[in-house]
Each structure stands twice: as C-alpha cells, then as structure tokens.
C-alpha positions in Angstrom: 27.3 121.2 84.7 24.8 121.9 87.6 23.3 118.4 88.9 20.0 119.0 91.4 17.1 117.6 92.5 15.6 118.1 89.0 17.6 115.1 87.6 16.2 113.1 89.5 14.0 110.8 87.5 13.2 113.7 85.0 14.5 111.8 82.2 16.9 114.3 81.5 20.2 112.8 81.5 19.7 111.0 84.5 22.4 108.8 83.6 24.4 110.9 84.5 23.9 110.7 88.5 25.1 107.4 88.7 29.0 108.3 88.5 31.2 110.1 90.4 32.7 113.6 89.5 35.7 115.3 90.7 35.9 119.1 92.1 37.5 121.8 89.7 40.7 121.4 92.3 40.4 117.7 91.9 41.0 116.8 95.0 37.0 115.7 96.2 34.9 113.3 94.4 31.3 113.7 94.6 28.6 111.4 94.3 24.9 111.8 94.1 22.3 110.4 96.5 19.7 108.4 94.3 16.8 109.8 95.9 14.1 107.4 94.9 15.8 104.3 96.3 17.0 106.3 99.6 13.7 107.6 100.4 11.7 103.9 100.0 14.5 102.4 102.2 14.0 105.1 104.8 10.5 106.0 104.6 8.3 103.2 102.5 9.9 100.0 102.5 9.5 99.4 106.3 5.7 98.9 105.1 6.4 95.9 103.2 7.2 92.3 103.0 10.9 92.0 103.6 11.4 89.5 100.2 8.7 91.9 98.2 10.8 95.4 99.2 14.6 93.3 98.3 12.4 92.2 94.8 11.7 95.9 94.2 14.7 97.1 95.1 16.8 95.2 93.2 14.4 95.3 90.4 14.5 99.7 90.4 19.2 98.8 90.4 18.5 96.3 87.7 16.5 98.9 85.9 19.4 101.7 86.7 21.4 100.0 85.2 19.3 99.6 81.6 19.3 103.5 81.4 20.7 104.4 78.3 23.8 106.8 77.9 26.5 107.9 79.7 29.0 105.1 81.5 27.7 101.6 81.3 30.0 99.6 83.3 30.9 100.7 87.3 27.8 102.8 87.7 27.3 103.9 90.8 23.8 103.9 93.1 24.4 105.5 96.4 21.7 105.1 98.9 22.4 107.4 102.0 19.4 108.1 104.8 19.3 111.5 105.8 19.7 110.9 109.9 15.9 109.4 110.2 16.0 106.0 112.1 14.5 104.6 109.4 15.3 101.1 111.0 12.9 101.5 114.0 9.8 101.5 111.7 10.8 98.2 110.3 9.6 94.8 111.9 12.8 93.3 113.7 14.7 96.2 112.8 15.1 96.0 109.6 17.2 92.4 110.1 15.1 90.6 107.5 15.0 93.5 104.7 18.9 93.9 105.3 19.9 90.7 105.1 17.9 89.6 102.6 19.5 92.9 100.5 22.7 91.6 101.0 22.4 87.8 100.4 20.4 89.0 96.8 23.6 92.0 96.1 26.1 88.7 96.7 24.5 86.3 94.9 23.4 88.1 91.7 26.7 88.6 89.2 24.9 91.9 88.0 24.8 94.0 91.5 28.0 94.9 93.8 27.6 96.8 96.9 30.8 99.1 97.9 32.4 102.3 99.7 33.2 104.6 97.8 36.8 104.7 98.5 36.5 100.8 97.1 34.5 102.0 94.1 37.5 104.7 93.2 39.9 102.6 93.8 38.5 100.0 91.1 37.2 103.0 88.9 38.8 105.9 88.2 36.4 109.3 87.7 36.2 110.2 84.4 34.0 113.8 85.1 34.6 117.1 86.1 32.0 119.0 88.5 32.3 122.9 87.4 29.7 123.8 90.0 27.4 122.7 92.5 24.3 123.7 93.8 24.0 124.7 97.4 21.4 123.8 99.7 19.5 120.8 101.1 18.2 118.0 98.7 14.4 118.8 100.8 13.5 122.1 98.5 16.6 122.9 96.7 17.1 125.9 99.7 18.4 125.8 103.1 15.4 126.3 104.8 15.1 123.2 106.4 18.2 124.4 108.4 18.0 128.3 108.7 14.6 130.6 109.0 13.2 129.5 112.4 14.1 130.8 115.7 15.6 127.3 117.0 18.2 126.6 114.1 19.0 130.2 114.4 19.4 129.9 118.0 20.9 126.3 117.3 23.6 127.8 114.9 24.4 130.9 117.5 25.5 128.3 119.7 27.0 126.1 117.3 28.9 129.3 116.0 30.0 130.1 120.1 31.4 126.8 120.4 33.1 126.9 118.0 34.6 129.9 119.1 35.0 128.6 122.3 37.1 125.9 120.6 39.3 128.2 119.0 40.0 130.5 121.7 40.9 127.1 123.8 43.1 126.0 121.0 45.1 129.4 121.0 45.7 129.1 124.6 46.7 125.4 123.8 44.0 124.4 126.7 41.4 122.3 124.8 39.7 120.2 127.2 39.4 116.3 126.0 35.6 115.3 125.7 35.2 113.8 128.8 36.7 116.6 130.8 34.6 119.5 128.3 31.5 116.6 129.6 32.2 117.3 133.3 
C-alpha cells in the first residue's frame, strides 16, 4: 500500500495516515507527516492571533479525529517542520501560540500530545507498510535535493567526508569533533 502526498486531504482514505505502520522486516515504524497542520504551524499561523491559530488548530485535530474509517481510538497527528525556523516569524517567538497549544492539548480530555516512542508503547501497530515512496514530500521527487550544481557539489563533499571518515576509522585515527574543528 503506497501512501504519498496524494492522501493528503484527497478524501481517499485519508484515515489511514493517522496510524503508524511497520516495515516488511518489522523492525521500523513509520509515521506520516500531516501536512496541512505542519505547513500552518511553520508557514501561516505566525500571521495570526495566538488564541485564533490554537482555536483552529485544535478545531482541524478535533475534526481528524471525526474522519470516518480505519482506527478510531490512538490516532495519530504528527506535526514535524521541515528545518524552517518557523518560530522567528512568530511575535515573541512563538511563546504565546506554544503555550497556549499546550495548556488547550492538557486541558481538553479529547487531545494528547506524545513521542512516538510513548505513542508505541501505549499502542501497538496494527499495519504493515509493503512499500514506500521515495523522494521529498515538496514534489513527490528529489529535486529539491539533487539537480543543481550546489547540492551536487554539496553531496560530492558530503560523499568525501564520509569517505574521509572511513578511511580514519580503518586506521582507527578518527579525530573527536573538536580536534576534526581545529
């Protein structure tokens, strides 16, 4: 069962992003980002009232969780930023939206945030993931990371360090980061 960017809000079966799956060896669960809520926390919500963006929020998990189909109790909403500060674009940092999140998430029965190592310990996966597509959730490709002559240049050097690395642990002489810094 291939899960991608299409699910996302397409109606079809979009229940079925909010649970974790396991990996053919079973030894990796995998969750999905909820792209929605991940891109208004990092790109839109900054714009608003702190107490209007926690109502909307909130509203968009409470609505999540109304979505008929596939497992009802434990779902799962991750909400992971993609290395933007988004927290800079907020007034005072994001403080107010933050903690006003987290007082609403405590104080309504209905919501729970988590880690995912807390979430499997209190709910065991029930799916299998056969396959998964490759690629970057911005255009279902990896051109946002490969294609342009800096991230190829980036990833020769990436690929020489690590290399570098290697050789160094062969000859049992890896440096520790403040000596490699020097």
């Amino acid at each position: 069962l291939p899960l991608n960017q299409e699910f996302y809000r397409s109606g079809k079966r979009e229940e079925l992003l909010y649970q974790p799956y396991r990996t053919e060896s079973g030894s990796t669960a995998v969750f999905f980002r909820d792209h929605v809520l991940s891109d208004l926390v990092g790109f839109s919500y900054s714009r608003w009232d702190a107490r209007d963006a926690v109502g909307d929020f909130t509203h968009r998990l409470k609505g999540i969780a109304e979505i008929p189909g596939g497992r009802r109790e434990g779902r799962v909403v991750p909400v992971i930023l993609d290395g933007e500060n988004a927290w800079e674009y907020y007034p005072d940092g994001g403080l107010d939206f933050i903690r006003g999140l987290y007082r609403r998430l405590t104080e309504d029965p209905g919501l729970r945030s988590t880690t995912f190592r807390d979430y499997l310990d209190r709910h065991p996966v029930e799916s299998k993931m056969h396959e998964i597509f490759t690629g970057s959730w911005i255009n279902n490709n990896f051109s946002i990371w490969i294609g342009h002559r800096e991230d190829n240049r980036a990833w020769d050097l990436l690929s020489e360090a690590r290399e570098a690395l290697v050789r160094a642990d062969d000859a049992k002489s890896v440096p520790t980061v403040t000596e490699a810094m020097m």
